[in-house]
N, C-alpha and C positions, 0 to 999 in steps of 0.2 A: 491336921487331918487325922480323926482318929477311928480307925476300923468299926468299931464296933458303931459308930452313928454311920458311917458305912451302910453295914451290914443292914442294920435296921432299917434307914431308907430303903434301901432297896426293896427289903421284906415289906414294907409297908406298902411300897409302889405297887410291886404285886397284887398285894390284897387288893389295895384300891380298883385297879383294874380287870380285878379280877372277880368283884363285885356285881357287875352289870351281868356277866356271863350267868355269873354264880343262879343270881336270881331269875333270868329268863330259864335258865337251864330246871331250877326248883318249880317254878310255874308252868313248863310246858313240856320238857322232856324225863324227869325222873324217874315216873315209872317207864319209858321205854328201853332206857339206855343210862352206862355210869356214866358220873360227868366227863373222867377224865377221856373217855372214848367218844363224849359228844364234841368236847369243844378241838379232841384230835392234840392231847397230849397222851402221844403212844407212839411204842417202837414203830418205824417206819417200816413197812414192806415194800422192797423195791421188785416188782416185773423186770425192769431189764436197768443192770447194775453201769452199766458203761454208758448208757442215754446218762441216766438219773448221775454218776458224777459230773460227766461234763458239763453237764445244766449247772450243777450245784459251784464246780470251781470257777464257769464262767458268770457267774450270780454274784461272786462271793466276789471273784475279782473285780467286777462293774462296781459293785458297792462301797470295796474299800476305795476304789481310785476315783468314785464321785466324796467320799468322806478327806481324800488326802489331795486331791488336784482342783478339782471341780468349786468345793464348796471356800476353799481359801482363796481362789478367785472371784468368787461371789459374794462373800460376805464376813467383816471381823472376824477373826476367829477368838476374839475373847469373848463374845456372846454365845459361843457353843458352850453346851455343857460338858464338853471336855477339856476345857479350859481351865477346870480346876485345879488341873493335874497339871499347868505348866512348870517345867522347871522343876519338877518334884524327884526327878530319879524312879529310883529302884523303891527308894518309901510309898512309891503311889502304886504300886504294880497291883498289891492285893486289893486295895479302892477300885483299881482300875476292872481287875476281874468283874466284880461285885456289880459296879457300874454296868460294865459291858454286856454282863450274862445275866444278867438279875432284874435290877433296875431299869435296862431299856431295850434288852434283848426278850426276856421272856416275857415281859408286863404288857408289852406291845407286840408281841406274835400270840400271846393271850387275846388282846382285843381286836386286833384288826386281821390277822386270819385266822384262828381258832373261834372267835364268836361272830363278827362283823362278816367274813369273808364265805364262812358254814352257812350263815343263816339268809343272807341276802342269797347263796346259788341254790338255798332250798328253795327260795321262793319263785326265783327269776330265770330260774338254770346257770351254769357254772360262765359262762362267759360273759352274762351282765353282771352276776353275780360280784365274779373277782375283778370285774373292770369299776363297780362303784368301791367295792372295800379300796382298791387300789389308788381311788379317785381321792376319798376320803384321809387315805395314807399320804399320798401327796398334798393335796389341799394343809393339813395342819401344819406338814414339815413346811410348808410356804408361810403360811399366818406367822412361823416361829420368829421368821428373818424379813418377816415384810419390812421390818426396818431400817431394812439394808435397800433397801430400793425395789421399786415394781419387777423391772427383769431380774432383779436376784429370785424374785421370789417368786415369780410365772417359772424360772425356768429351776427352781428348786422344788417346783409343783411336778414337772413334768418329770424331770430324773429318779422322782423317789416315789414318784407312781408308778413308774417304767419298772423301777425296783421292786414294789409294791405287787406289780401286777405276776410281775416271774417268781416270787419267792410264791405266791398261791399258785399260780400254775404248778410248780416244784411241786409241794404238797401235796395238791390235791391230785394228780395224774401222775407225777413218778414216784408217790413217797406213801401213798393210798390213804390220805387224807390226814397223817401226821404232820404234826405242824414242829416236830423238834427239828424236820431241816433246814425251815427258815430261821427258828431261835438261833442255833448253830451260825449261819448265814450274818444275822443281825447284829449276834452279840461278837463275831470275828471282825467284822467292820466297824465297831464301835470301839472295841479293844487296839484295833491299829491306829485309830484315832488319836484314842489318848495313847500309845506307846508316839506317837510323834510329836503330840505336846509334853510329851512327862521329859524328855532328854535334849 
């Protein structure tokens, strides 16, 4: 396992998903607004700071415990991609970061609420809007482990749209349309992942 191809995945995952954004954002919003304010990479403003935790620790705790209960009932857990990290110790921790916050926590609060989740409630309003990003969030986490069987993966559709749909709500109503507190969210639930496969 060596850090710096790490690192670089990860950097690259970014870029790649960060692509699609990139270029809608170059074609229809540049001159109105900078990117990183369009797609809601920005410090969050919170209206009311004691709603906006309890959302967030009860978000964050749903997520880890469908990543640590849920989904090892569901399906292999050598087919996740924190499986890498089995058995590895304390030598996977930095992978593990890199993974967690990099790799699949901001690449993927990049596309599906910062671009997918912004742009569908511009056009549809905020409740179809973050109900199809959410749909869509679910849906691929399902496609990943359809090979785990039908109800592994209807009900891995459902739980991580469920997830899907509260981390945009977060966002976009207690967070004023920053998306760093679903990254946050994403990438702590991916990191407790592998801190349970790595030991």
């Amino acid at each position: 396992m060596s850090i710096v191809t790490d690192v670089v995945d990860a950097v690259l995952q970014v870029i790649l998903f960060g692509l699609i954004p990139l270029f809608w954002w170059l074609a229809t919003a540049r001159k109105k607004t900078c990117f990183f304010r369009w797609i809601g990479l920005q410090r969050p403003a919170l209206s009311d700071r004691r709603r906006f935790y309890c959302f967030f620790i009860g978000v964050t705790a749903a997520f880890c415990g469908l990543g640590l209960i849920l989904i090892p009932l569901l399906v292999d857990m050598d087919i996740l991609a924190a499986s890498r990290f089995a058995g590895k110790g304390t030598a996977a921790l930095v992978p593990a970061i890199f993974y967690a916050f990099i790799q699949t926590g901001l690449s993927e609060e990049l596309l599906f609420r910062g671009f997918l989740g912004k742009r569908l409630s511009s056009r549809f309003g905020f409740a179809t809007g973050n109900t199809l990003q959410a749909a869509v969030f679910g849906i691929l986490h399902g496609v990943m482990f359809q090979g785990s069987g039908a109800l592994a993966a209807v009900t891995l559709v459902i739980l991580t749209g469920a997830v899907g749909w509260c981390m945009g709500y977060m966002n976009e109503k207690l967070a004023n349309g920053s998306i760093v507190p679903s990254w946050v969210v994403h990438g702590i639930s991916n990191f407790v992942t592998a801190l349970a496969v790595m030991f």
